[in-house]
C-alpha positions, 0 to 999 in steps of 0.5 A: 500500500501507498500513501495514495491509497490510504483514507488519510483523513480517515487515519488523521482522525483515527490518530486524533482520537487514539491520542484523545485517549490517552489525553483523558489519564492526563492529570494536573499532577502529570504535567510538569513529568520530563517526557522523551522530547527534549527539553518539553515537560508535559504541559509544553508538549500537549500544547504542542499537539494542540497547537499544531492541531490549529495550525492544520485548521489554520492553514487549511483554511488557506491562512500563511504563517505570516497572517497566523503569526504568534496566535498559538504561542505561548500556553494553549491549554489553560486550566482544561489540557482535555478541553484544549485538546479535544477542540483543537482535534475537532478542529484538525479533523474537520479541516482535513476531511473538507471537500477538497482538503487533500488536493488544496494548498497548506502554506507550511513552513517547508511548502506549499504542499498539497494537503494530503502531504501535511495531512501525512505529516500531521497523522506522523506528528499526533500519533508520535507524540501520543506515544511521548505523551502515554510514556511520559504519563505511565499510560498504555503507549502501545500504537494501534497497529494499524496506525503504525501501517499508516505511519510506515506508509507515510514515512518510508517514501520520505524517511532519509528527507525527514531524518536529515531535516531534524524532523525527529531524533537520531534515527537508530536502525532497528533489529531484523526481528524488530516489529514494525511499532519498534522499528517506527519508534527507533527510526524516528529517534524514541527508544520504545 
């Protein structure tokens, strides 16, 4: 299967929503945890998540980053981390599965590109940092299977361009026996 085969906004949504669940055991006690992105506590990358989630909605509507400017700087989650989530994940949603979303325009920061590869790029981003997030919570961080099929369908066609932009951390080569959530986790710099 290629990524032109896949449902993506269909998968983008299966990815919001498996994150949704593991935003649901976030505590106020859990947000000031390390997680196993540098330098990003808790709080710092759920507002991450949801930021980007408002980004999508954002430039899918055909925004640039100059009109979106500072907008989602600084705390996105206020006093309801699952709120915040949940309305930017509705938001995120609904832009993709648009009529005509996944051929439109997104004025990204490496773009423009067609919405079908920043939809890519954000199902990459939602469930990757789901996985950062159940880790640094003690949550269940297994990945849905499924999603790790969508995730290598998106990924390995641009990996080498991804791995060498910074996109993610250092790309560890993974055991022959490894399963694919291994080998997703360590070829995007996480030690699962």
């Amino acid at each position: 299967m290629d990524d032109q085969e896949l449902d993506l906004p269909a998968v983008h949504q299966q990815a919001l929503d498996a994150t949704l669940r593991i935003v649901i055991d976030v505590r106020a006690d859990h947000l000031d945890r390390p997680t196993p992105c540098d330098d990003w506590d808790v709080r710092e990358l759920l507002g991450h998540i949801v930021g980007g989630n408002h980004w999508a909605k954002a430039l899918m509507d055909g925004e640039t980053i100059e009109e979106v400017g500072d907008r989602f700087d600084g705390d996105l989650l206020g006093d309801d981390p699952l709120g915040a989530y949940g309305a930017s994940a509705t938001e995120a949603g609904e832009a993709f599965a648009a009529p005509g979303a996944m051929e439109a325009m997104a004025a990204v920061s490496y773009g423009p590109v067609p919405g079908s590869v920043y939809c890519g790029h954000r199902i990459l981003d939602v469930v990757l940092h789901g996985w950062d997030l159940a880790t640094a919570i003690g949550s269940d961080a297994t990945i849905e299977p499924d999603l790790v099929d969508a995730c290598w369908t998106i990924l390995e066609p641009q990996l080498d361009l991804l791995v060498a932009s910074g996109a993610f951390g250092t790309y560890t080569e993974a055991a022959a026996d490894a399963d694919p959530a291994t080998r997703l986790l360590l070829a995007t710099g996480r030690t699962p």
